[in-house]
N, C-alpha and C positions, 0 to 999 in steps of 0.2 A: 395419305401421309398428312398428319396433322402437327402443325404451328400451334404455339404457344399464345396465350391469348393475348400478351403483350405486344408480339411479333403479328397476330391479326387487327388487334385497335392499331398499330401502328400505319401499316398498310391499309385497312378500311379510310384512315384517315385521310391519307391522300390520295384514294380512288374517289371520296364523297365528293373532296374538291377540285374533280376532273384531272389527275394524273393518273398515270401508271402506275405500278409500284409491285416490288420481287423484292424477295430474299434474296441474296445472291453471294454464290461462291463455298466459301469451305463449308459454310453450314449445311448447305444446298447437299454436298459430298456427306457429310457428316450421315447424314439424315437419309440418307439412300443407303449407307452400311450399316443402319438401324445403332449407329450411333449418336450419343448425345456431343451437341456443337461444344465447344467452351465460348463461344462468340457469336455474334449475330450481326451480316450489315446487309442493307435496303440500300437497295438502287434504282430511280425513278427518273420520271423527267421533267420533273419540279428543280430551279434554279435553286441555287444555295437562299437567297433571300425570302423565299414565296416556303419553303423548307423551313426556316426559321417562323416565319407570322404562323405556319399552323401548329409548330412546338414552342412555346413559350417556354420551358426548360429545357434549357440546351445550350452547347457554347460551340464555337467555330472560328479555330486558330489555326489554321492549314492553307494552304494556296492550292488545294488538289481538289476544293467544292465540298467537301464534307463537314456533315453537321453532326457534331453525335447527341441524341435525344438521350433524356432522364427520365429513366420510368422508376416506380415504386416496386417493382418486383422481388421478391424473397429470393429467390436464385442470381447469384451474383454476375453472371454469364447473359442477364437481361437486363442490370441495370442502366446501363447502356447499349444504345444504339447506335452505330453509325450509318448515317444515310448518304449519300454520292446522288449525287446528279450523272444523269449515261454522260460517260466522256470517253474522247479519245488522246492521245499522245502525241506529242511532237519527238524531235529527234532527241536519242540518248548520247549523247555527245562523251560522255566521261560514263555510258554502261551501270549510270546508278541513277540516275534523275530526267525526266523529260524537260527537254528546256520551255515545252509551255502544255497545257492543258484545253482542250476543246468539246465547251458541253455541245451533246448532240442529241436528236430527238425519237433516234431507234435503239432499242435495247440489242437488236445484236449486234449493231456497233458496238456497243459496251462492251459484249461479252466477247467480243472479238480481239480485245486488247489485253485478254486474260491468259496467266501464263500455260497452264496445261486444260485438257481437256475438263478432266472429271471437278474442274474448281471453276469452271465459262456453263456453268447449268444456273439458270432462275426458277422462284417456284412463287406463284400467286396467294392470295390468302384461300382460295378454294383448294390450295393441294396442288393445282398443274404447274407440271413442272415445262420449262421452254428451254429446250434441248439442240442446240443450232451446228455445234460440233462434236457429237458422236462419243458426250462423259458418261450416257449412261451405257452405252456399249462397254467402252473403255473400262467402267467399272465393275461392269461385268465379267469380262476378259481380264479384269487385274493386270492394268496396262495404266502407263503413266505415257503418255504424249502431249506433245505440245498443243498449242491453239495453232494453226497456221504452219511455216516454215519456222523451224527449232533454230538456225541462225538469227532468225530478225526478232524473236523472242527472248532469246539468252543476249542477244547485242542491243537491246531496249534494258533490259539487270541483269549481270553476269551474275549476280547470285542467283536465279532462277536454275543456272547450273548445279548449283547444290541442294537449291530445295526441288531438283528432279529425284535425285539420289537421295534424301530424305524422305522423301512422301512415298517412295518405293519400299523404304528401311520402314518406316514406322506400318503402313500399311501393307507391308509381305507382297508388292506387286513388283512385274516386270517392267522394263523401261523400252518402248516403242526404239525399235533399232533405226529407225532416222534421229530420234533425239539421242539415242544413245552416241552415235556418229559423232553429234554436234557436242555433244558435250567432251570428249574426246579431243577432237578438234580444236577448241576453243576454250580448253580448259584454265589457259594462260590468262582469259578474262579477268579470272577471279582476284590476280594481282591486282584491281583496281577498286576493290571491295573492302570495307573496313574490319578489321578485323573481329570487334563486335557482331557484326552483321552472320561474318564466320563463323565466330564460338558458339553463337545465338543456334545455329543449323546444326553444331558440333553435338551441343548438350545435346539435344531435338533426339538426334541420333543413338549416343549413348543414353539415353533415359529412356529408349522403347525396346520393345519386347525381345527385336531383331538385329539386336547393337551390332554384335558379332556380324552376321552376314554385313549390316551396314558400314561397318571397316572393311569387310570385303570389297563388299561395292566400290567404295572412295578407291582403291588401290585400284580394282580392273579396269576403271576409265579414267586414273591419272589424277584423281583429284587427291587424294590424301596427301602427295608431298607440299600441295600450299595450306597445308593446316598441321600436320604433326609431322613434317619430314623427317623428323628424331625416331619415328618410330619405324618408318622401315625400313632404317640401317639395320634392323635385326633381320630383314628376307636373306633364307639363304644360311644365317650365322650357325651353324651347327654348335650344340652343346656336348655334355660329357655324359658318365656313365648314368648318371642320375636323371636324363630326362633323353626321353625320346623322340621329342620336338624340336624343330630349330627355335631360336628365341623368338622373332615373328609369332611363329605358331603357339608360342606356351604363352605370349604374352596375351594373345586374342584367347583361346581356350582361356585364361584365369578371367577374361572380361564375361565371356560365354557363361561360366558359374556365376558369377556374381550379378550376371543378368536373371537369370532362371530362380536366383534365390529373390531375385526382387531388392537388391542392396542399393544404397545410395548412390547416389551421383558422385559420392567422392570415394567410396570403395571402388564403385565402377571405373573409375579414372584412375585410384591408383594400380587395382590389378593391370589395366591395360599399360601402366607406365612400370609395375615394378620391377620391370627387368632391361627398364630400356637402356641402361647404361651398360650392359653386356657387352655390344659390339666393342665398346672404345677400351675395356678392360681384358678383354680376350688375351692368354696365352699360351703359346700350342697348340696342337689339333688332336680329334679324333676324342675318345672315350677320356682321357685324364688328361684335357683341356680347364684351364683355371679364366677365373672372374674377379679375383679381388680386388674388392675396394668399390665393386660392381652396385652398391647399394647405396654410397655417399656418391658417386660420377652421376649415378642415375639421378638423386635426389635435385642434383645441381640442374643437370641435363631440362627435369620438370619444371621447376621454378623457371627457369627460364623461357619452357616452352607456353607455361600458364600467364607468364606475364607478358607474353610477345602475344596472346590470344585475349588478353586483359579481362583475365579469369580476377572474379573477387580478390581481397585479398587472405579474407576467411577461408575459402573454399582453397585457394590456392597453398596457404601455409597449413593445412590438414593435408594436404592431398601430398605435398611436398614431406610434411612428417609420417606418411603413412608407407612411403617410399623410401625411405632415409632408412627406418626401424624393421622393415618387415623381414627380416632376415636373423631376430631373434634366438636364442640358441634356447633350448627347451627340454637337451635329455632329461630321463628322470636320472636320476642318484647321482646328477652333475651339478644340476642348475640350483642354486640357491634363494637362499629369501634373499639375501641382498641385493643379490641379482634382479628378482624381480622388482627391488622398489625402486634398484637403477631404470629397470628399464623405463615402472610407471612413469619417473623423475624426469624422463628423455621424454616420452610421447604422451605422455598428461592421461590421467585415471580419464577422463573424458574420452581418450581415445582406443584406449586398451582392447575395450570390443570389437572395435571396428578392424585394427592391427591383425585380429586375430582373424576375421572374417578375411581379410584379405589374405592371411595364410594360408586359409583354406584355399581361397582360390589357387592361388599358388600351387599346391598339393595336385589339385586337381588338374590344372593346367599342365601339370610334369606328368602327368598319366598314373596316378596314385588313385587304389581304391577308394579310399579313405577322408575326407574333408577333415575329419576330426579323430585321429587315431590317439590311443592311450596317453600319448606322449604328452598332445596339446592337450587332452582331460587333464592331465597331471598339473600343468604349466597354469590351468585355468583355477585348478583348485589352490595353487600358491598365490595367486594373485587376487581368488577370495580371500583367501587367510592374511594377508599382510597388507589389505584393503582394508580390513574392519578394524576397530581399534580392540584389541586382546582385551579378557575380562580383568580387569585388575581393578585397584583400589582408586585409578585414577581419571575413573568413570563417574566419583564421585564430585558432587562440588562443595567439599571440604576435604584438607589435606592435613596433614602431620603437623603440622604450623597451628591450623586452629585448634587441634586439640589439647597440645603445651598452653596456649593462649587461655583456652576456655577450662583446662582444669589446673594451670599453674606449676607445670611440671616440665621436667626438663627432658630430654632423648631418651627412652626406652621400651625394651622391647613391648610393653602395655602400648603403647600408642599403633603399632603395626596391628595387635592383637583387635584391638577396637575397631582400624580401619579395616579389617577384615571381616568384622561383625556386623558393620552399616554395611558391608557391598554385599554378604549374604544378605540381608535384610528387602534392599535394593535389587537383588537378582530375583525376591519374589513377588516383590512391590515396585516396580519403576517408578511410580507414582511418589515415592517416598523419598529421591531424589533431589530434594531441596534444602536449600541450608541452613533455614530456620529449624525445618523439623530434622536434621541430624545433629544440630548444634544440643537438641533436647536431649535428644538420644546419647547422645557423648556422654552426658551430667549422670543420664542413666546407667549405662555399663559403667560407668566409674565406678558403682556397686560391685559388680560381678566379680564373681575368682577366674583366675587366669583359666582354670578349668571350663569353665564355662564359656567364655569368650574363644578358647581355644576348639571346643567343636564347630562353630563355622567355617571353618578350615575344609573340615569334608563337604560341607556344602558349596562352597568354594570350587572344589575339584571336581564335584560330581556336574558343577554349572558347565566346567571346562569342556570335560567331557563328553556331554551332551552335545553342545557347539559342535565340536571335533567331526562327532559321530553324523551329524547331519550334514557337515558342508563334505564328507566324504560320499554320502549316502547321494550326495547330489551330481559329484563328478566322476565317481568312479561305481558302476555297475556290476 
């Protein structure tokens, strides 16, 4: 297993001057799944102080001994280091903070106070690795366990109960059935946890590969009601003729697609929230069961849930408009242009695509062949055509004003004829688009017989046409 040579000067450095020194922890993990770390930190048994004299670039603003080194490294994931002194812990009194810190001078002390197995491995600058509780078994076996007893662990961070169920979710492994107990058990912890701290594990979640299953998880040991308890008022909710999932179920299925498509963190979130207003609009039962209003309740229902999670406010006011809108109507030979530029006008040309990708979800999470049937082709091609500005004369820049101006004349149809003659000109020239050189051009046609000015007209149509003919050629097959 070979270290990066930043990460070997680093470590050479403070073996030449008689310390210890390991990689340790998630990199350690990384690097065992023949994955690349995003992060690197060294742990030794060098004192913060004697740490500092042998890195002269470096700053140290923590009360926890660490120092993070500056190296020159091209890959941004080494330009810093953090180095730790072996320490152990005093008691977690409030389950988020040790009340004091104790440097020690064995490294499996150190790794002893780490929270699961497969992240308590060091590795030397020779490759070996010092394995003291059974992570590279565990990562073998695709098991998440504690270091120790899962109580005195999760009750030192009650968030270690969520980054168990994360590092299960983003790495496809099982969760060792004593820690999974404990986290069950004690999942009340997490009330003492900032909400930050939450969302930070929340994202973590939906942005890996296993989102889906990772909502799973939160639900089978309790944890997802202190993070989105809005979302599963829909377990159970039956829906009508249109879908064959309860809302629970269709709303995890539209997160499933839009995991698998690889979609953004805020598609991801709104598929997993666009229905979440369901339960509280429900009326009736059984196959012609209604929802309305299910789209604005839901929208509210979000914004609230994102700002009790103290989600951006960017990320929150898209995610919240992608919720609000996605319920769009799209027949063909119903829906109009105007329609569509209301709709743009509601959820911003910047978000259109995205709207749409969530529809899909949508589709798919209701048990639909289809992500993208004729309909939304149809819907996608209105929304080319009344996105682009239409070919006309007021592409140019001069208008029916400078022409009266520049030839001295008053309203008539000659001036429409001309300005039709520069946008043929300009539909073969773009370049020609400037208003010095059509002000020339004006003085010029002012020659011309109406006859003459008047065939650009076909070129005109035929420019239309063409347009027409491609952005069909594009959505409908």
């Amino acid at each position: 297993m070979t270290l990066p040579q930043e990460i070997i000067s680093i470590l050479k450095n403070l073996e030449d001057s008689g310390f210890e020194a390991y990689a340790v922890g998630g990199c350690v993990r990384d690097l065992s799944l023949d994955k690349k770390p995003k992060d690197w930190d060294i742990t030794t048994n060098a004192k913060p102080e004697q740490i500092q004299e042998l890195f002269p670039e470096h700053f140290y603003e923590n009360s926890f001994g660490t120092v993070t080194v500056k190296t020159e490294a091209e890959d941004p994931s080494l330009r810093e280091i953090q180095i730790t002194p072996y320490r152990v812990e005093g008691k977690y009194t409030d389950k988020r903070h040790p009340e004091e810190v104790e440097f020690v001078t064995k490294l499996e002390d150190d790794l002893s106070r780490r929270d699961f197995t497969v992240n308590a491995m060091a590795i030397n600058k020779a490759g070996e690795i010092k394995d003291a509780f059974g992570g590279k078994e565990d990562l073998k076996n695709k098991l998440i366990r504690t270091v120790g007893k899962p109580e005195e662990r999760f009750g030192e961070d009650a968030l270690r109960i969520l980054r168990a169920a994360r590092f299960a979710a983003v790495l496809g492994f099982d969760i060792n059935t004593a820690t999974s107990r404990a986290m069950k058990e004690n999942s009340e912890w997490l009330r003492a946890i900032s909400k930050e701290r939450i969302r930070d594990e929340f994202i973590k979640i939906i942005n890996s590969e296993n989102a889906y299953h990772g909502i799973l998880l939160l639900e089978d040991l309790g944890l997802l009601e202190y993070i989105t308890p809005e979302l599963r008022q829909g377990i159970n909710v039956g829906q009508n003729l249109h879908h064959i999932y309860t809302v629970w179920e269709h709303n995890l299925l539209a997160l499933k697609y839009a995991t698998e498509k690889n979609y953004s963190l805020e598609i991801r979130l709104a598929s997993l929230f666009h229905d979440i207003g369901k339960p509280q609009t429900k009326n009736g039962d059984g196959k012609y069961s209604t929802f309305y209003g299910h789209d604005i309740v839901g929208a509210k229902i979000t914004a609230k849930l994102m700002e009790r999670l103290k989600f951006s406010k960017d990320i929150t006011e898209k995610v919240v408009r992608l919720v609000r809108y996605h319920l769009f109507y799209y027949n063909v030979g119903e829906v109009t242009e105007s329609s569509v530029r209301r709709l743009l006008v509601n959820v911003g040309p910047e978000n259109i695509e995205d709207l749409i990708k969530v529809r899909e979800a949508d589709r798919i999470g209701s048990g639909r062949p289809k992500a993208v049937p004729y309909k939304l082709r149809h819907l996608k091609y209105l929304i080319d055509k009344v996105s682009n500005d239409p070919i006309s004369a007021k592409m140019l820049k001069v208008n029916g004003q400078d022409i009266m101006k520049e030839l001295g004349i008053s309203p008539s149809p000659k001036i429409g004829l001309i300005l039709s003659c520069l946008l043929a000109e300009v539909l073969d020239d773009p370049t020609k688009n400037k208003k010095e050189e059509l002000i020339i051009r004006i003085h010029d046609l002012d020659k011309s017989t109406p006859e003459d000015l008047k065939n650009s007209l076909d070129k005109i149509q035929k420019a239309i046409e063409a347009e027409e003919k491609e952005r069909m050629k594009k959505y409908y097959v």
